[in-house]
C-alpha positions as CSV (number, residue, x, y, z in Angstrom):
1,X,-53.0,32.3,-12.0
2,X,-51.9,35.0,-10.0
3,X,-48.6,34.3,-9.9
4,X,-47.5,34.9,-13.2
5,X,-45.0,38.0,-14.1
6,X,-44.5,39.3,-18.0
7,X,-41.7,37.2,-19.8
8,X,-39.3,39.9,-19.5
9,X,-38.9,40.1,-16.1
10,X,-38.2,36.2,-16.2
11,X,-34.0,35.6,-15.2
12,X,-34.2,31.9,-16.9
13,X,-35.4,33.9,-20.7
14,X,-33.1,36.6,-20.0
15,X,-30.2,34.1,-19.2
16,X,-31.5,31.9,-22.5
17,X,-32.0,35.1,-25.1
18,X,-28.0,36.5,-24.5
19,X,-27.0,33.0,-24.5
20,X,-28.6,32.0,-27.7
21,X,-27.3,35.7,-29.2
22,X,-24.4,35.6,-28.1
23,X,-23.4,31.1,-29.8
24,X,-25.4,33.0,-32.9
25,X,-22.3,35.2,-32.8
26,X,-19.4,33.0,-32.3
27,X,-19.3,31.6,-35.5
28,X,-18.7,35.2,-37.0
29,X,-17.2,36.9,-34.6
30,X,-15.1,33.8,-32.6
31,X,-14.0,35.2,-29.4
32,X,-14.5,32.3,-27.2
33,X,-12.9,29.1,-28.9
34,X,-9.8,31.1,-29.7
35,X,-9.7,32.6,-25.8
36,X,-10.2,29.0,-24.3
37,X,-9.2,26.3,-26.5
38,X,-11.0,23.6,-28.1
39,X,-10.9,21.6,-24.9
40,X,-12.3,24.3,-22.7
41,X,-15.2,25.3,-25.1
42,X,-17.4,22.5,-24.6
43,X,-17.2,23.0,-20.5
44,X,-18.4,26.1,-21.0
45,X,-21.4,24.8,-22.9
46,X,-21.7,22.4,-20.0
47,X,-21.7,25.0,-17.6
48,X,-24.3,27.4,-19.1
49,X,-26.9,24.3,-19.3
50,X,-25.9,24.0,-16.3
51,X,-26.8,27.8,-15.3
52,X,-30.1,27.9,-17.2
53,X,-31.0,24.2,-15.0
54,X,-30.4,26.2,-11.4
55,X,-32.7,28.9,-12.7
56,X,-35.7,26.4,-14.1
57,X,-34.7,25.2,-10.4
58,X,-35.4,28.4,-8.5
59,X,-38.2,29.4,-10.5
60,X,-40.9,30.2,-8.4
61,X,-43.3,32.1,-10.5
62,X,-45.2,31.4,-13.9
63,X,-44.0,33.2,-16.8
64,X,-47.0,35.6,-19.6
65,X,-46.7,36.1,-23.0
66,X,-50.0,37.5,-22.9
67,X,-50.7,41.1,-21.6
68,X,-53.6,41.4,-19.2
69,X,-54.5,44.5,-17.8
């Protein structure tokens, strides 16, 4: 497996780990449901599944946990 880079170079876990922090958030800080209305909130949902499928989709490379020197 040669083609492998660490986890944190990988866009899709980056994309995921600030979208996961960031719901985590909105029930104590709500910034988003306020800003967009009820109806809007669960597009956006939509849409950032939607982002994180285009990136599983463009992923070319295998993603490490492990470090290997």
């Amino acid at each position: 497996m040669d083609n492998v880079k660490p986890w944190y170079k990988s866009k899709t876990i980056i994309f995921n780990a600030l979208i996961a922090g960031l719901t985590s958030l909105e029930p104590v800080f709500p910034l988003l449901k306020p800003m967009l209305g009820e109806s809007y909130y669960p597009v956006l949902m939509v849409l950032l599944t939607t982002g994180n499928g285009i990136l599983r989709a463009i992923t070319t490379q295998g993603v490490s946990f492990v470090h290997k020197d």
